[in-house]
C-alpha positions in Angstrom: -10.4 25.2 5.1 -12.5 23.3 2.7 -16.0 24.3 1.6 -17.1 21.7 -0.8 -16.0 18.4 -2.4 -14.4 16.0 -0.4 -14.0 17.1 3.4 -12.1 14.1 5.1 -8.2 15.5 5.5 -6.8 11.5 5.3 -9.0 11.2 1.7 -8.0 14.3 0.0 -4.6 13.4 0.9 -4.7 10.1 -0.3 -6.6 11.2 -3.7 -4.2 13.8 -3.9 -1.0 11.1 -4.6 -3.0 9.0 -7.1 -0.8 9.4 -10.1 -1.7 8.2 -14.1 -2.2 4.1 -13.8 -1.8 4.4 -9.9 -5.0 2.2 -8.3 -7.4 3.1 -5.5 -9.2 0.3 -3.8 -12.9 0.8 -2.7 -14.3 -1.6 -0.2 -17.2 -2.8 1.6 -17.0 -3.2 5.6 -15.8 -7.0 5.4 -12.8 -6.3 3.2 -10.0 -7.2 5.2 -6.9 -5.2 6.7 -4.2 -5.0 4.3 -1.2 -4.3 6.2 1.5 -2.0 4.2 -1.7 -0.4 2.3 -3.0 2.9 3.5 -6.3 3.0 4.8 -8.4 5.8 5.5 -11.1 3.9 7.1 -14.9 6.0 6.4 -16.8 3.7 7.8 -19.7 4.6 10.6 -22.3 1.9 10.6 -23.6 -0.3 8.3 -24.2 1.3 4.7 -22.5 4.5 5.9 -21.3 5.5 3.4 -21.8 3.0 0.7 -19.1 2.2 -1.7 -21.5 3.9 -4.0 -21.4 7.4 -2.6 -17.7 7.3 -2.0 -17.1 6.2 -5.9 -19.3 9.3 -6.6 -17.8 12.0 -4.0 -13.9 10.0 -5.5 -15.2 10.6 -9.7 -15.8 14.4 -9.1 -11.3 14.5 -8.8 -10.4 11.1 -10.2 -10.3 10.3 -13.7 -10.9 6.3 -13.7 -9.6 4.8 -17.2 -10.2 0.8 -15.8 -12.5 -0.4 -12.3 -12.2 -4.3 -11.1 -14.9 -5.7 -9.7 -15.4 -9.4 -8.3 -17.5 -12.3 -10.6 -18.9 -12.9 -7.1 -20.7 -9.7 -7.3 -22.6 -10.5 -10.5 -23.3 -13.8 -8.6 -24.7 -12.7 -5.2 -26.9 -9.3 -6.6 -30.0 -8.1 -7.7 -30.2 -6.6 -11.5 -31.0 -3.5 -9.7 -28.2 -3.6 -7.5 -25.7 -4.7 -10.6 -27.4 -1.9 -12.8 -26.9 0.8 -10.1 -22.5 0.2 -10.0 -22.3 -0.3 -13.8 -24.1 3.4 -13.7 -21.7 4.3 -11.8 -18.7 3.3 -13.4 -20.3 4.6 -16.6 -17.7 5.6 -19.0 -14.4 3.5 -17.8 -13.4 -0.5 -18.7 -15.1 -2.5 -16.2 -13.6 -6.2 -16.1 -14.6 -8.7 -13.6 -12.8 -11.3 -12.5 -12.3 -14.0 -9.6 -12.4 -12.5 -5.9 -8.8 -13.7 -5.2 -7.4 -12.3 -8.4 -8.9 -8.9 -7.6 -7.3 -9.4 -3.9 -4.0 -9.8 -5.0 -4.2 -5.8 -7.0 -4.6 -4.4 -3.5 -1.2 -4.5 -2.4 0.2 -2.6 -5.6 -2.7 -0.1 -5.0 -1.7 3.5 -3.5 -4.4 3.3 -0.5 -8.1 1.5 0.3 -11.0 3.6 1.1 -13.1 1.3 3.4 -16.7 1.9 3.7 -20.1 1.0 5.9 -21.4 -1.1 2.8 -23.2 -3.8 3.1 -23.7 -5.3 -0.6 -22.1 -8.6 -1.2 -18.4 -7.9 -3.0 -18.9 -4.4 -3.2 -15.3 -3.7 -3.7 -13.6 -2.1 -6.5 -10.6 -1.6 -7.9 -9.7 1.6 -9.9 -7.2 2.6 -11.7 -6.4 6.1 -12.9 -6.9 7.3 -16.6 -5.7 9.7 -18.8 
């Protein structure tokens, strides 16, 4: 039985086929279903958890050489908010780019985590390092 670190069977298992260069898509709760893509689906109600928490909980196991974010996000945030994700993703290659361009990484992606977030384009794409 786990004890510590990630407890969620469907995440560890998920985390656990990430491969070097393999993705992992992080989502808010709007993100849409992406049939063919597994899911293992966190959310409980709004900002639980936030993208945020599960990117911290995900880093502990998960080396991330390169995140995609959305421009949109730099658009429709605070400082504060923007601040708090580039924090975050201290220490990998962040690029942004156009919403629909970082929609069509999903399906090559080896599963979505979708959370209770609430923030605007809160979605992320990483991709393993290392």
């Amino acid at each position: 039985m786990l004890i510590t670190g990630i407890l969620n069977p469907a995440l560890v298992s998920l985390l656990a086929r990430v491969r070097h260069t393999n993705s992992l898509v992080i989502v808010d709760r709007g993100f849409p279903l992406w049939p063919g893509v597994e899911t293992v689906d966190i959310s409980l109600v709004d900002n639980v958890p936030t993208v945020l928490q599960v990117l911290a909980a995900v880093r502990k196991n998960f080396v991330v050489g390169q995140a995609y974010m959305a421009q949109e996000f730099l658009k429709e945030n605070t400082r504060g908010t923007k601040n708090a994700f580039l924090r975050s993703l201290r220490g990998c290659e962040v690029a942004f780019e156009p919403h629909e361009q970082l929609r069509q990484r999903v399906p090559k992606a080896i599963g979505l985590i979708r959370t209770g977030d609430t923030i605007q384009y809160a979605n992320m794409v990483l991709v393993s390092g290392r």
